[in-house]
C-alpha positions in Angstrom: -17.9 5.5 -1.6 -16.0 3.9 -4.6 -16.3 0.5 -4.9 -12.6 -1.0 -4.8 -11.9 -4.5 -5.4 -11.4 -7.0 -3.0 -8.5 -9.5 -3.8 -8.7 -12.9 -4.3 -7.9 -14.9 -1.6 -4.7 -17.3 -2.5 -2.6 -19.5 -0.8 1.0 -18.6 -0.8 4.0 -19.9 -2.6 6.5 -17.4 -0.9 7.5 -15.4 2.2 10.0 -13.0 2.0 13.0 -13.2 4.3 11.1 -16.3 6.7 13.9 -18.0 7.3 14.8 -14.9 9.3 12.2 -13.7 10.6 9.4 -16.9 10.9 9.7 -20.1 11.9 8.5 -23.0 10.4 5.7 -23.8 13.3 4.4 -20.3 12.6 4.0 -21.0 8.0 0.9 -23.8 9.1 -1.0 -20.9 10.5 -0.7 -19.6 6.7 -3.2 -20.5 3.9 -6.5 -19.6 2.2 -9.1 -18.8 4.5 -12.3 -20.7 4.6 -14.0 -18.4 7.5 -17.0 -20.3 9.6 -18.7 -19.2 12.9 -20.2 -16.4 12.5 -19.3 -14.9 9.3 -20.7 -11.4 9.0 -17.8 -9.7 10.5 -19.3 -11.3 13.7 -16.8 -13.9 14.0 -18.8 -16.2 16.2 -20.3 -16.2 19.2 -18.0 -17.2 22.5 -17.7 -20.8 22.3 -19.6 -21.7 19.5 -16.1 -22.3 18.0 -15.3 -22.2 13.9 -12.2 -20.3 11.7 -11.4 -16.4 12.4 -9.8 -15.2 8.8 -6.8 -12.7 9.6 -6.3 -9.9 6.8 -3.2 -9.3 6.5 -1.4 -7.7 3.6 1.3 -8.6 0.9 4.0 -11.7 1.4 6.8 -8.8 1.4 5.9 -6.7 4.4 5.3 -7.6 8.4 1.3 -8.3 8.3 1.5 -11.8 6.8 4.1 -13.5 8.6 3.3 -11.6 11.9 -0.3 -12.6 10.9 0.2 -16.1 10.7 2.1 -16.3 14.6 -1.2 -14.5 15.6 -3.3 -17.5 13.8 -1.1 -20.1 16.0 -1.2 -17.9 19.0 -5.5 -18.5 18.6 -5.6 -21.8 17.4 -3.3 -22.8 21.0 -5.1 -20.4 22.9 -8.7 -19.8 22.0 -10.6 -23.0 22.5 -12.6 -24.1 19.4 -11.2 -21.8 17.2 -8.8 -22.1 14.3 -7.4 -18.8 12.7 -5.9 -18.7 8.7 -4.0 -15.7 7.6 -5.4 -14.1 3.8 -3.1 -11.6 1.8 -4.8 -8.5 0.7 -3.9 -5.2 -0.2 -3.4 -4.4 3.1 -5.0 -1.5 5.3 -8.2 -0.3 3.2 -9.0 -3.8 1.6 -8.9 -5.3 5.0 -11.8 -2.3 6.8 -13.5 -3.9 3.6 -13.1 -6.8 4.3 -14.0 -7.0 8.1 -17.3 -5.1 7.4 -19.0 -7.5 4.6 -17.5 -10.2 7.0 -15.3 -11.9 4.8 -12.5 -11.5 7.5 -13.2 -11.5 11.7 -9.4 -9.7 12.6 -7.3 -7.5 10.1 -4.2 -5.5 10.4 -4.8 -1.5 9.8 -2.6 1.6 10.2 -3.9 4.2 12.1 -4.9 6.7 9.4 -6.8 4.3 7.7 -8.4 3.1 10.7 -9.9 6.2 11.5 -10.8 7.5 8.1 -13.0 4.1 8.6 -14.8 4.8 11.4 -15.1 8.2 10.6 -16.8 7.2 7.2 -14.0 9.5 6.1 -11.5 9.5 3.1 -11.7 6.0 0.6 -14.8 4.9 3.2 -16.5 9.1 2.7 -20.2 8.5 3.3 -19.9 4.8 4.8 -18.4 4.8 8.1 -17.6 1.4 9.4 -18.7 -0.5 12.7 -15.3 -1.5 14.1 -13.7 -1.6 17.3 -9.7 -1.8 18.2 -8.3 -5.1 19.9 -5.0 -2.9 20.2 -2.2 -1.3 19.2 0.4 -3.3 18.1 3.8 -1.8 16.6 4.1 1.5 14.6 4.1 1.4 10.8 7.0 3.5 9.3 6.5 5.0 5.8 9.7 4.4 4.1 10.5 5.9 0.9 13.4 4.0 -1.1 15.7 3.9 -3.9 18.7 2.7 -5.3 21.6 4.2 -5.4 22.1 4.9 -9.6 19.3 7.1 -9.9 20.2 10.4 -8.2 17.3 10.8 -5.8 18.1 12.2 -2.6 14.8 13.0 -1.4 10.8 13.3 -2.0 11.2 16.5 -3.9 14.0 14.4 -6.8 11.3 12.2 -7.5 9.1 14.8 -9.6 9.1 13.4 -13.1 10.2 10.0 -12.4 8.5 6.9 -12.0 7.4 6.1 -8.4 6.1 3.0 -7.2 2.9 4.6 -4.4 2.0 0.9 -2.7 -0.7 -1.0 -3.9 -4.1 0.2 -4.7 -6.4 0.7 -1.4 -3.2 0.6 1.2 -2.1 2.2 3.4 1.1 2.9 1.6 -0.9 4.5 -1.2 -3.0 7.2 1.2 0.0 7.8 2.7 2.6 8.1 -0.2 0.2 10.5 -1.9 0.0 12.5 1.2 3.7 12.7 1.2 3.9 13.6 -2.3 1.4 16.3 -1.9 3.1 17.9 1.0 6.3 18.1 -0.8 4.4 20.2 -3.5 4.4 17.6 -5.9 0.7 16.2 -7.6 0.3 12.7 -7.4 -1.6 12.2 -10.7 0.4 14.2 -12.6 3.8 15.0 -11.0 4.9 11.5 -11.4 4.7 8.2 -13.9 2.5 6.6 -10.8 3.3 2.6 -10.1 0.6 1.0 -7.7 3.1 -2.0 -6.2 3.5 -3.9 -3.0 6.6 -4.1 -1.3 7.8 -7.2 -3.3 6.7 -6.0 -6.3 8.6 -2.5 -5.9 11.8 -4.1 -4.9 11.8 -6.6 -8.3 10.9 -2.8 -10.3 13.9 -1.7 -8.7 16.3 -4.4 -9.4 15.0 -4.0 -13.3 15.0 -0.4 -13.2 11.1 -0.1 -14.3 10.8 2.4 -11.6 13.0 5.1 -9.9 11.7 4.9 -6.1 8.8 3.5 -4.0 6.9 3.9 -0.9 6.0 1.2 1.8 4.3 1.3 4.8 5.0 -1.2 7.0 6.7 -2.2 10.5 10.6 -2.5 11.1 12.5 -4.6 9.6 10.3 -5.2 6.5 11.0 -8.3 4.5 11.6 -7.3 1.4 13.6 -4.3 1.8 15.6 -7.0 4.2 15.9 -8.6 0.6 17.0 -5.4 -1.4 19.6 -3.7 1.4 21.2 -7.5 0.7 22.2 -6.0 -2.9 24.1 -3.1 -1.5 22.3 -0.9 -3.6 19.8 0.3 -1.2 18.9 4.0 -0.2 16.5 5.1 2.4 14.5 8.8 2.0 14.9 11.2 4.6 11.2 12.0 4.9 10.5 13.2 8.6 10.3 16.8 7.6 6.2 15.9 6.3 5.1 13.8 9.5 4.0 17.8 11.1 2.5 18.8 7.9 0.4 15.7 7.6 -0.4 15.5 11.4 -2.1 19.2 10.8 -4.3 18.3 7.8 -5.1 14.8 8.9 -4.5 13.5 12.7 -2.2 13.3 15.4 -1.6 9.6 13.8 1.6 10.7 11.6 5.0 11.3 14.3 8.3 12.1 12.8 10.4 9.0 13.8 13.8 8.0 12.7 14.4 4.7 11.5 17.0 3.6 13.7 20.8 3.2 11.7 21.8 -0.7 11.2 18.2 -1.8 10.4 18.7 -2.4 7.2 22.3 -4.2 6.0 24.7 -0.9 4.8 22.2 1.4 6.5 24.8 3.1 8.6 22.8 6.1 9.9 19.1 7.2 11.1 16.8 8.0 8.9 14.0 10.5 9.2 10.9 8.9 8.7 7.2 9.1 9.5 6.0 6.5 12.2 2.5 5.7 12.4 0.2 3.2 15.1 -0.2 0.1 13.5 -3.9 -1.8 14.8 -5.9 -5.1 15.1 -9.4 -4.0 14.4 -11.9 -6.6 14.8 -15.9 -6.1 14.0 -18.4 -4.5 16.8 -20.4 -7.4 16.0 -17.7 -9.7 17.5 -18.6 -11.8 20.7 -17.3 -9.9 23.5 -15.8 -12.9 25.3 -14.0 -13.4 22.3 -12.4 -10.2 21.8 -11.3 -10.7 25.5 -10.2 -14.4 24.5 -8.1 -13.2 21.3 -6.8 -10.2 23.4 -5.8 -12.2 25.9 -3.6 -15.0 23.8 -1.7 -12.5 21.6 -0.7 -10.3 24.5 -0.1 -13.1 27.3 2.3 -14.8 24.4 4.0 -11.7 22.7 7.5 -13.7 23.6 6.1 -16.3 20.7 5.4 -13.5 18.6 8.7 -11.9 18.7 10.2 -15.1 17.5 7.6 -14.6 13.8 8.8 -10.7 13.8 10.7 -8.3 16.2 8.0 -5.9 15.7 5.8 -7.8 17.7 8.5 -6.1 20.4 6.2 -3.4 20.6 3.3 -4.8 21.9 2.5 -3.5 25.6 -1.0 -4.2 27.1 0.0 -1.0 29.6 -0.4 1.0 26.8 -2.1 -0.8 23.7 -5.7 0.2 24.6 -4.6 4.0 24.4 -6.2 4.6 20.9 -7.4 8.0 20.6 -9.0 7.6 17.4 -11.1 4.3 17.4 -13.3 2.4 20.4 -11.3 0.1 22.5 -13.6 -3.9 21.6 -15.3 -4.1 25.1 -13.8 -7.6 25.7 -9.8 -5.6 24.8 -10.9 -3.3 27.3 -11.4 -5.7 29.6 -8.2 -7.7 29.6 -6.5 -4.0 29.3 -8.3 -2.6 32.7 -7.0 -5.6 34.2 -3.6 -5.5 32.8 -3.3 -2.4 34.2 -3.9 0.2 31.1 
């Protein structure tokens, strides 16, 4: 495959919309990683103790601060371990990232996921030795604009500068797959802008681009941010979850986004909802996939307080992944959850 490069690791300045959505006990889970016990995806052997690095994804979208209520939820639940959160590029960067063991957990959307194990897609000729700990919330593709530049949907945005998520996400694989459904090329049917969420809402306040894409669960920071200027639009694009389900997996479901999500958002939007997963290594201890299982679902109250999307988590359901192994030890705690 390609080789794609692996962002540096950072500690953050900024999360977008936290004092909504994360409180403060949650931000000293957040920082640059320094990984130990186990290292080699393995993330240490059951009680041999040490730091499990979470990739997440950029400041502007629900991995990171979700990401760092999951590093508290371990650090108070999973004795001898500590857990840091590390922004990446999100869903491709973090399969990467897991598998030369530079990260123990990392957040992945479904398509990306299985084009992973599958040795599929960005990963074609490398599949990857990774396991699900769950599903967690569903990821919505959201397709936005402002208001001033006369795009009502996917089709408006041939010829115009789109913003397509940051390289190796999964906003980019799915964007371009959206694009391409809606008969327009990718490479040469737009002036192509690889931002995060963030970064795409600043572009649109400056009018450097005309619309973006994000992947991401509901509500998503930064858009939070952007609906707060009254100058928000959201895309209908539900009509492409069928097409893309045919060509790719049963992983892309129209789903509207529900009206009053965002501020001025009066009405549902048609979008495309995928499953949104913590993948962990094969090489993990299975005892501590059961351990990590066990904390994040046992305490999904705490996590709701960091991000409503952690809402969605259900251990009746969460070990239903078609398209990836259930970890062992996730299977465990599910069987006796009741899934």
């Amino acid at each position: 495959m390609t080789a794609m490069t692996t962002p540096a690791r950072r500690r953050v300045h900024r999360l977008w919309a936290a004092a909504a959505l994360v409180p403060a006990i949650f931000l000293t889970a957040c920082g640059s990683p320094a990984p130990s016990g186990g290292g080699g995806g393995g993330g240490g052997a059951a009680g041999e103790g040490g730091t499990l690095s979470i990739a997440t994804g950029g400041t502007g979208g629900v991995y990171y601060p979700l990401g760092g209520g999951f590093a508290t939820v371990i650090r108070d639940n999973v004795k001898g371990y500590d857990a840091t959160v590390q922004e990446t590029n999100a869903s491709v960067d973090n399969m990467l990232l897991l598998d030369n063991g530079s990260a123990q957990l990392a957040f992945s959307v479904g398509d990306v996921v299985s084009d992973a194990v599958k040795g599929e897609g960005e990963f074609k000729g490398k599949p990857l030795e990774l396991c699900s700990l769950g599903n967690i919330y569903n990821n919505f593709m959201q397709a936005v604009t402002v208001n001033d530049k006369g795009i009502k949907n996917v089709k408006d945005m041939a010829g115009k500068v789109i913003s397509v998520g940051a390289p190796s996400s999964a906003t980019e694989v799915g964007a371009l797959r959206v694009l391409e459904a809606a008969g327009i090329d990718p490479t040469s049917g737009i002036q192509r802008r690889q931002l995060g969420a963030a970064e795409t809402v600043a572009a649109l306040r400056d009018g450097t681009i005309d619309a973006g894409f994000w992947s991401g669960g509901l509500p998503t920071g930064a858009l939070i941010d952007l609906a707060g200027d009254g100058d928000m639009k959201l895309l209908p694009i539900g009509e492409y979850a069928d097409p893309l389900a045919q060509k790719y997996g049963a992983y892309y479901v129209k789903k509207d986004i529900p009206a009053n999500t965002y501020e001025g958002q009066t009405e549902a939007v048609p979008a495309i909802a995928s499953p949104n997963i913590l993948v962990a290594s094969k090489k993990m201890d299975q005892k501590l996939q059961q351990d990590i299982t066990t904390a994040l679902f046992d305490n999904k109250e705490a996590l709701v307080k960091v991000h409503p999307a952690a809402g969605e988590m259900d251990k009746a359901t969460a070990g239903k992944v078609p398209f990836v192994e259930t970890c062992p030890g996730a299977k465990a705690y599910f069987d006796k959850a009741g899934s």
